[in-house]
Wavefront OBJ file of the C-alpha trace (Angstrom):
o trace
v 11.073 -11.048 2.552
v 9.133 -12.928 -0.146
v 6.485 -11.394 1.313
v 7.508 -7.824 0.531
v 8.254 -9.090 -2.687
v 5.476 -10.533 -4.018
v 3.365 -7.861 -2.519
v 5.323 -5.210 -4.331
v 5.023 -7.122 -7.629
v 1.426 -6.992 -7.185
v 0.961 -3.615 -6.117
v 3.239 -2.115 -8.870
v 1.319 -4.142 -11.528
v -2.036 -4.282 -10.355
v -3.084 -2.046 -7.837
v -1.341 1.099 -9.045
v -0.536 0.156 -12.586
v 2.928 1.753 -12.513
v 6.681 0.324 -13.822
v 9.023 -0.894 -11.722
v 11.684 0.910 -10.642
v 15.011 -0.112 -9.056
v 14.176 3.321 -6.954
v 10.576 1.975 -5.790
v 11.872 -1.295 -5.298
v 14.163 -0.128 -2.480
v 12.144 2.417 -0.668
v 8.883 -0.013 -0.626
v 10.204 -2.565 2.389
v 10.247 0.690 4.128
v 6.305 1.166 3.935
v 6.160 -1.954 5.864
v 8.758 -1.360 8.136
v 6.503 1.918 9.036
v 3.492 -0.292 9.416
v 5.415 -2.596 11.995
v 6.233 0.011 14.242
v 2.911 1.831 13.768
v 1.378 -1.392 14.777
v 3.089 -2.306 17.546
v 3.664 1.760 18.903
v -0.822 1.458 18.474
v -1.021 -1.495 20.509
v 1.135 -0.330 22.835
v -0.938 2.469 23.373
v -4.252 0.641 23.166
v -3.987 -2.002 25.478
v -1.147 -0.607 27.892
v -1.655 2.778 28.044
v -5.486 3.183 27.159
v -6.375 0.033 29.018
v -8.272 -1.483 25.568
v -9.026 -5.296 25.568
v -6.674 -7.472 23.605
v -9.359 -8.854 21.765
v -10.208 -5.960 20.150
v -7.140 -3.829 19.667
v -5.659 -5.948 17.226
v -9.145 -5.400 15.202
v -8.489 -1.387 15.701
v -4.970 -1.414 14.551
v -5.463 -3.216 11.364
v -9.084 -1.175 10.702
v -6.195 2.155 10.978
v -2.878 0.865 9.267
v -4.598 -0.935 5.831
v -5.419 3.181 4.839
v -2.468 3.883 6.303
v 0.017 1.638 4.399
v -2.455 2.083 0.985
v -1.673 5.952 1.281
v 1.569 4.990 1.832
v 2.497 2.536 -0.693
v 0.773 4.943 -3.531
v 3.096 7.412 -2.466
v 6.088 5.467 -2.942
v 5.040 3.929 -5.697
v 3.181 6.504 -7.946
v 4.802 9.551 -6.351
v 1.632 11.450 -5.112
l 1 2 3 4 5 6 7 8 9 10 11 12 13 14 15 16 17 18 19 20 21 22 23 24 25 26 27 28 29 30 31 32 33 34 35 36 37 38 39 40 41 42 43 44 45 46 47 48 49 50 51 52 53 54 55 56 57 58 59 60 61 62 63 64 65 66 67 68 69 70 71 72 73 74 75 76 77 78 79 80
């Protein structure tokens, strides 16, 4: 949870340069709730279903979810 925390401290400050907002502040955790289940639901796919080595669909997932999550945390934080 400090995790989430400090990660929305630094991405409300820094990255995106926005206030924050009891309203962002609740709905961020669920940015990385998405990415858990997006990662997990991609290696599921990947290795079980797709027959991708281990070694390298860990490599795939992250390479897809860091846009991902950016996209996602911009448009929770900054609204667009």
């Amino acid at each position: 949870m400090g995790g989430i925390l400090f990660s929305f401290w630094l991405n409300s400050r820094w990255v995106f340069r926005t206030g924050m907002k009891w309203s962002t502040f609740f709905a961020f955790p669920l940015v990385y709730l998405f990415q858990y289940v997006f990662g997990a639901a991609m290696l599921h796919i990947l290795v079980e279903m797709l027959g991708m080595s281990e070694w390298w669909s860990p490599l795939l997932v992250v390479a897809l979810s860091v846009p991902v999550t950016f996209l996602m945390s911009r448009f929770v934080l900054k609204g667009k």
